[in-house]
N, C-alpha and C positions, 0 to 999 in steps of 0.2 A: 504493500500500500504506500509505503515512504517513497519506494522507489518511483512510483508511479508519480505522485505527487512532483517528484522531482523533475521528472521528464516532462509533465505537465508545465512545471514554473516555469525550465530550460527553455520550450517552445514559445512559450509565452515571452517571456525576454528576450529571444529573438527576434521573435517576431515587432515587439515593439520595437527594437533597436534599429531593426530593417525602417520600418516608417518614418521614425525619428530623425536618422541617415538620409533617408530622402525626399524628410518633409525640409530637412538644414538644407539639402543639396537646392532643393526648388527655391527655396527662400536667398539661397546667397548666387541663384542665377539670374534673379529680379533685376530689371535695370528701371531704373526710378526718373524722373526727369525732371529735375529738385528747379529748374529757370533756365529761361531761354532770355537772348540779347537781341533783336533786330537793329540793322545801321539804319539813321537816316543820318543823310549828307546835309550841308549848308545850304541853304537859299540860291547861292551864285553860282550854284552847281544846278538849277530846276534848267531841263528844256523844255520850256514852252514852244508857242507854235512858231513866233520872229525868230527863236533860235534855230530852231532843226530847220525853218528854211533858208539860212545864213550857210548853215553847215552845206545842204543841200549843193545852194547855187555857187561856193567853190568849189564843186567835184568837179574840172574842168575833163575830165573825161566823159561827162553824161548828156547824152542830147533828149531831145524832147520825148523822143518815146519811151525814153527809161525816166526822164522828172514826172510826165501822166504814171507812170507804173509806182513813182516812190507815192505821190502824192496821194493815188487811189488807195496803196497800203496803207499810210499813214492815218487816212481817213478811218478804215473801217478796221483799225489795229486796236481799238478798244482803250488805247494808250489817250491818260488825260495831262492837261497842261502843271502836273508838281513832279514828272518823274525826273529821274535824278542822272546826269550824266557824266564824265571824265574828265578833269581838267583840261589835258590838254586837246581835247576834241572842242572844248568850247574855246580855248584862245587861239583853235587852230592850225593845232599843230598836229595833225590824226597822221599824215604822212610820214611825220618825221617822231616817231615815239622814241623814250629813251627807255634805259634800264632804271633809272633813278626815277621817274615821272613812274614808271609800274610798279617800284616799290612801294613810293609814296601812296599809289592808291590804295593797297594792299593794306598799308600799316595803319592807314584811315580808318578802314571796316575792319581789320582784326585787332587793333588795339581801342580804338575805341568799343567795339560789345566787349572787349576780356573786359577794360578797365570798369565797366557796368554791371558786368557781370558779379568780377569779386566783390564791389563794392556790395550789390545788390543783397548777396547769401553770405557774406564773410567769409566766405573758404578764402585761403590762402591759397599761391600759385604755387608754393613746396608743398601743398598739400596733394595737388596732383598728379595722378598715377599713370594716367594713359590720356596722350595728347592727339587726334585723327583732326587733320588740316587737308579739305578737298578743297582742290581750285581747278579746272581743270586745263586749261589753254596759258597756266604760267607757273613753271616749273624752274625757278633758280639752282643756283649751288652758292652756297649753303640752303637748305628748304627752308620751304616758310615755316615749317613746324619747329627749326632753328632758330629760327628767325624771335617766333614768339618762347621758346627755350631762355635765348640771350636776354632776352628783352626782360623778363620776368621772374631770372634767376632760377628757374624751376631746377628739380633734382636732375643728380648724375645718372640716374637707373629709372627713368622715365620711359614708357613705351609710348614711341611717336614715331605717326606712321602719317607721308604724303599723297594724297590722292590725286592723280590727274586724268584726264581723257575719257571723263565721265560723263561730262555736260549735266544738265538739267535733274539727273537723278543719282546724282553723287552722294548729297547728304544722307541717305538712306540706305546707301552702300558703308558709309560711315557710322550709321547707325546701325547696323546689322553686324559690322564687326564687332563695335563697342561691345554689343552685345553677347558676341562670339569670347571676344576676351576676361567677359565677367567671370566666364567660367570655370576660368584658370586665377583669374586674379583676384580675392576674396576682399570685402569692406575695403571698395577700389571708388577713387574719384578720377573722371574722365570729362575732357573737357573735347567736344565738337566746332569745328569753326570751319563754315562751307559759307563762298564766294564764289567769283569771278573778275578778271581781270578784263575789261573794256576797252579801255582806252588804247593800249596795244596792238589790239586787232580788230579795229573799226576798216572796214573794210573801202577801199576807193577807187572798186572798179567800178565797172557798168553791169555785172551781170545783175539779171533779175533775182536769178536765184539766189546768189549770193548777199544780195543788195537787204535781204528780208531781215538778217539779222543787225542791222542799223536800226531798222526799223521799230524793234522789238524787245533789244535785250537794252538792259540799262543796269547803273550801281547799284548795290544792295549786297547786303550778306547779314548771316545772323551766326552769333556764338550760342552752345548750349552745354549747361553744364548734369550731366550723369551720372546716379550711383550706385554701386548696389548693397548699399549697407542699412540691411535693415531697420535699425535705430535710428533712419532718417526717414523712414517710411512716412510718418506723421506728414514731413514736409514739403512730400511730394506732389508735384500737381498733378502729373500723370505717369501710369506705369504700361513699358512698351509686354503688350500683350502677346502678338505675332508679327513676323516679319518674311518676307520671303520675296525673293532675288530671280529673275527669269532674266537670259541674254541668250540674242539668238542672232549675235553676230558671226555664228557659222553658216548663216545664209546671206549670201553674198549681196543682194538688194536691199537687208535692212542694213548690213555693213554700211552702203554705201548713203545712204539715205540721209546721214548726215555726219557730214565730214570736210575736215578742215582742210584746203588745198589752196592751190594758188591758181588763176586765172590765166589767160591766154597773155595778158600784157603784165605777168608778175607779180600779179597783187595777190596778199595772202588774204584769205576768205572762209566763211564757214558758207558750204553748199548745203543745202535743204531741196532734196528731190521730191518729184511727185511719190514716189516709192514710200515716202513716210509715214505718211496715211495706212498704210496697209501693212507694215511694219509695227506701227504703235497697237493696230488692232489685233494682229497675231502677238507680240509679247503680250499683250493685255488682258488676252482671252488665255492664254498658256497659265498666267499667273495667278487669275483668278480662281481658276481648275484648283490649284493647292490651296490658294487662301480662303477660299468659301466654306468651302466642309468644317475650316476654323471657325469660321465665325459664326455662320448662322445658327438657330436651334435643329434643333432634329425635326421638328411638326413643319418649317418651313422646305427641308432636303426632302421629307419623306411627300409632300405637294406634290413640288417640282417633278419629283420620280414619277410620279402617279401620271401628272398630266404628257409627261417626257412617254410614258408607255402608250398612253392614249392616242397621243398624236400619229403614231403606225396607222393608227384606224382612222381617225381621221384629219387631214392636211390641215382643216383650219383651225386647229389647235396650236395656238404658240406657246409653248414651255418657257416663260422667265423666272429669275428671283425676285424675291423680292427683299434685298439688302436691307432695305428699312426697318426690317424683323430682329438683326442686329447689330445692326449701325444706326446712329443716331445724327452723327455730323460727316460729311465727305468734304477731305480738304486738297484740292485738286490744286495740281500746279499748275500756275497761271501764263503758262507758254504762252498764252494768244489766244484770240477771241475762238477761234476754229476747234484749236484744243480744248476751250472751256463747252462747248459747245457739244463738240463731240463723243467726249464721256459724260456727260449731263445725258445726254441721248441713250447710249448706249446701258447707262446705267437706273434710266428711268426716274433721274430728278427730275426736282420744279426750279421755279427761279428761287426759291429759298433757300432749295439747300446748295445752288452755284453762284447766288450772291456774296459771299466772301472771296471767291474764286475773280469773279468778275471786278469787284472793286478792289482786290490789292492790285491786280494788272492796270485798273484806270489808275492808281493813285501813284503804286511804287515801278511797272512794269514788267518784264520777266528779268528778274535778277539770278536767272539761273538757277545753282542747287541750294542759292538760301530764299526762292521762291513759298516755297510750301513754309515757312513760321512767318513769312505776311499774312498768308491765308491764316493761319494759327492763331496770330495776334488779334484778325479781325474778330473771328469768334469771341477771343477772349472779351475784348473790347465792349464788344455789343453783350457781353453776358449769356452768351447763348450755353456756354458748357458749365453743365449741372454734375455734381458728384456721383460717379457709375453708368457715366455715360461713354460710347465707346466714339472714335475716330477713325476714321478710315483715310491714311493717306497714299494719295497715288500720285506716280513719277515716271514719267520717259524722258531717257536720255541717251546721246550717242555710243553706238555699240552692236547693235540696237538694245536698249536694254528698258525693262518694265521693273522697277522697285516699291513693293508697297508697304507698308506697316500697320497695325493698330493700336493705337493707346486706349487704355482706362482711366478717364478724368477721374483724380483722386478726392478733390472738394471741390465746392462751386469755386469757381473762376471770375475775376471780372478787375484783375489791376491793372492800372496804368501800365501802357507800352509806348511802341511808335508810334501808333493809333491816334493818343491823346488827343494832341494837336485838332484834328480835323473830326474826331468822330461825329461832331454835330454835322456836319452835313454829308454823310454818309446814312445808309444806302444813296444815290444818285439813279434814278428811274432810267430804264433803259433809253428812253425816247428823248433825255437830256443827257447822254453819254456821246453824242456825236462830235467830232473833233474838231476843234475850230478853224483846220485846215475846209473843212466842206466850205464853209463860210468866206473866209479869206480870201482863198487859193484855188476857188472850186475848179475841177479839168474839166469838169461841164461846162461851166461858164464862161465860153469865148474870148468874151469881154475882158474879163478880170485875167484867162490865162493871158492876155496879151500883154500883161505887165509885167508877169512872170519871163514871157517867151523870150522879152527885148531884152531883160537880163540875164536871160541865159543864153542867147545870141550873142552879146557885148563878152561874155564870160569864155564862149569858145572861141569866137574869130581871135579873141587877144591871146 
C-alpha cells in the first residue's frame, strides 16, 4: 500500500513538474510591447502641394507626358498637404546626395524615438539586450545598429542585428525575430527601430514606373521597445500573440515586382511592376492559410468548412471568413490608396475598420517598415483599443514577401503620441481627401496646364 502510494505521489510530481516546466517555458517566451516611439519631423520638412511641384519642374529630364503621369498620381495618391520629406530633396539637392546628409537623416528618426523612448519607460540603454535596426535601401559600415551602440553606450555583449532589402514589411520581420530570440534569451529587453532612408534615393528619371515611389514614400520611422519579462506584464500594452512570415521570392515575377535598379540613362530607382498586384495577393493568401486557423474560433472554421463542402453542389455558394469573429482592429500598411483598398476588399472591411489605414497615409504617407505604428498610433489616438482586444497587422514588402502578426491589447489605450497634434481634425471624409494638386494643377484643365507646360518648356529647352 506504501509503495503504491508512492508511485502515486512520484507520478503526481511529475506530472506537475512537466506543466510547471512548460507553463515557465510559455511564460518567459511572451514578448510584451511595454511602448512604441513614432518620428515626426519639423515643419520645414512638410511637402505641400508648391513644394513637390518645385521639386517636380526641376526634373529636367521629364516632358509633358511623364508631368500629366506625376501629376495624375499625385492626385489620387491619397497623400495630404503635412507629409514629411528629406532635406536635401527640398533644398534640392536629390541629385547630388551625400553620405553625411543620409546619416543625418537616419540619426533624426533613430535618435530622436530612442531618446523618447527611454525617457518615456525609464529603461536605461545598458539595460538593453537585443538591439534589431531594419532600414532597408541604407546599409553603412559601421551599421546603424552601431551607430545607435556608440551613441548610447549600450553593452559589450549586446545582440544587434541589421536588417536591409526588406522594404515595407521589414518591421515584422524584426518583430518575429525579437521574438525568435526570447527564446533563448530569458527576462531580455529588446529594442526595434524600423525606417527608411529617402533622401538618397529619390529617384530623377523619367520612368513611370519608377517615378511612383516619389510619389508615395516619405520620412517616418518608429522605435519600439520589447520584453519578455514577466514582472513587466502589468505594463504592457500589448502582447504579440502570433506571427508568421510567407516569401515567395523563389518565383521569379514576384522577385521582380519590386526592385531597386537603375534606368536606361543611370538613374538608380525603385521599379514597381504591374506583376505586384498578383504577387501581394498570392503571398497574402499563402499567409493567411497558416494565420487563420490561429486566430479564429472553431464555430467560425467549422462554417466556413460546411459552406466550402456545399459549394461542390452548388457554384453560387461563396465560402469567406469572417475575421471579425477574431479580430477586432486591422492595421494595414499604408502603401497607397490601391493597397488600402485592396485588402479592405479582399478582406471584407468597411471604411471603419480602413480608416486609420487611410489617414496615416493622408497625414504621415508611406514611411515604409515604420508605416504600420502610424496606423497603430491612430487607433490608439482615437481610443478605439479596448483591453483583450486582438490586432491584426499586415505587411508587403520587396522579396516578395507577406509578414503578418497579432497583438493582444493589454489595457485600454488612449495616450498621447504623434497623433496629438492634429487628432481634432481627423477622420477627414473621403470626398474632402482630394489633393490640392486636382485644384491647382489640374491635367484636365487646359487652361491652368498651360502655366505649368510654359515652365516646363523654359525648364527643358535651357
Amino acid at each position: 500500500m506504501e509503495s503504491l502510494i508512492t508511485v502515486c505521489f512520484l507520478v503526481l510530481f511529475c506530472t506537475i513538474s512537466y506543466f510547471y516546466k512548460r507553463f515557465s517555458q510559455m511564460r518567459s517566451h511572451s514578448c510584451y510591447m511595454l511602448a512604441y516611439e513614432c518620428f515626426k519631423a519639423t515643419d520645414d520638412r512638410k511637402l505641400d502641394t508648391e513644394s513637390c511641384v518645385k521639386i517636380v519642374l526641376r526634373n529636367k529630364n521629364l516632358g509633358l507626358d511623364q508631368y500629366r503621369f506625376l501629376l495624375q498620381t499625385m492626385v489620387n495618391s491619397g497623400l495630404g498637404e503635412e507629409t514629411y520629406g528629406p532635406r536635401n530633396v527640398l533644398a534640392g539637392r536629390e541629385e547630388t546626395p551625400t553620405l553625411m546628409e543620409a546619416h543625418e537623416e537616419m540619426d533624426e528618426i533613430m535618435f530622436g524615438t530612442l531618446d523618447n523612448l527611454f525617457s518615456k519607460t525609464g529603461v536605461s540603454p545598458p539595460d538593453i539586450d537585443i538591439l534589431v535596426v531594419d532600414v532597408s535601401l541604407f546599409s553603412p559600415s559601421p551599421s546603424l545598429t552601431a551607430r545607435i551602440v556608440n551613441r548610447y553606450k549600450m553593452r559589450d555583449n549586446i545582440k544587434s542585428f541589421s536588417l536591409s532589402g526588406m522594404g515595407c514589411s521589414a518591421s515584422m520581420v524584426a518583430i518575429d525575430l525579437v521574438q525568435n530570440l526570447f527564446k533563448s534569451y530569458k527576462n531580455a529587453f529588446a529594442v526595434v527601430v524600423s525606417s527608411e532612408t529617402i533622401g538618397p534615393h529619390w529617384y530623377c528619371g523619367k520612368e513611370n514606373s519608377m517615378m511612383l515611389s516619389n510619389c508615395l514614400f516619405r520620412s517616418g520611422g518608429c522605435s519600439v521597445l520589447l520584453t519578455n519579462k514577466p514582472c513587466l506584464k502589468h505594463k504592457a500594452l500589448m502582447k504579440l500573440k502570433h506571427s508568421v512570415r510567407t516569401n515567395i521570392g523563389s518565383n521569379d515575377e514576384a522577385y521582380g515586382c519590386c526592385i531597386q535598379i537603375e534606368d536606361q540613362q543611370g538613374y538608380n530607382g525603385f521599379l514597381l511592376t504591374r506583376n505586384l498586384t498578383k504577387a501581394a495577393a498570392k503571398a497574402f493568401t499563402m499567409n493567411l492559410k497558416v494565420l487563420v486557423p490561429k486566430i479564429l474560433p472553431i464555430r467560425e472554421l467549422i462554417r466556413f468548412t460546411v459552406i466550402s463542402i456545399c459549394k461542390t453542389n452548388n457554384k453560387t455558394a461563396k465560402p469567406s471568413l469572417n475575421l471579425k469573429t477574431g479580430i477586432q482592429h486591422f492595421c494595414i500598411h499604408p502603401g497607397g490608396r490601391a493597397v488600402i483598398d485592396g485588402l479592405g476588399k479582399s478582406l471584407g472591411l468597411n471604411e471603419y475598420d480602413m480608416e486609420p489605414a487611410r489617414m496615416a497615409l493622408h497625414r504621415f504617407g508611406n514611411t515604409s517598415a515604420g508605416g504600420l505604428w502610424y496606423v497603430l498610433g491612430y487607433m490608439e489616438a482615437k481610443k478605439r483599443l479596448k483591453k483583450g482586444d486582438k490586432i491584426l497587422m499586415i505587411s508587403l514588402g520587396a522579396g516578395f514577401m507577406c509578414n503578418n502578426c497579432v497583438w493582444e491589447v493589454m489595457k485600454d489605450l488612449g495616450n498621447g503620441n504623434v497623433w496629438e497634434h492634429c487628432m481634432d481634425r481627423y477622420p477627414i471624409p473621403r470626398k474632402n481627401m482630394i489633393n490640392p494638386f486636382a485644384d491647382k494643377y489640374s491635367w484636365i484643365n487646359d487652361e491652368r496646364l498651360n502655366f505649368v507646360r510654359m515652365d516646363l518648356s523654359n525648364i527643358i529647352l535651357s
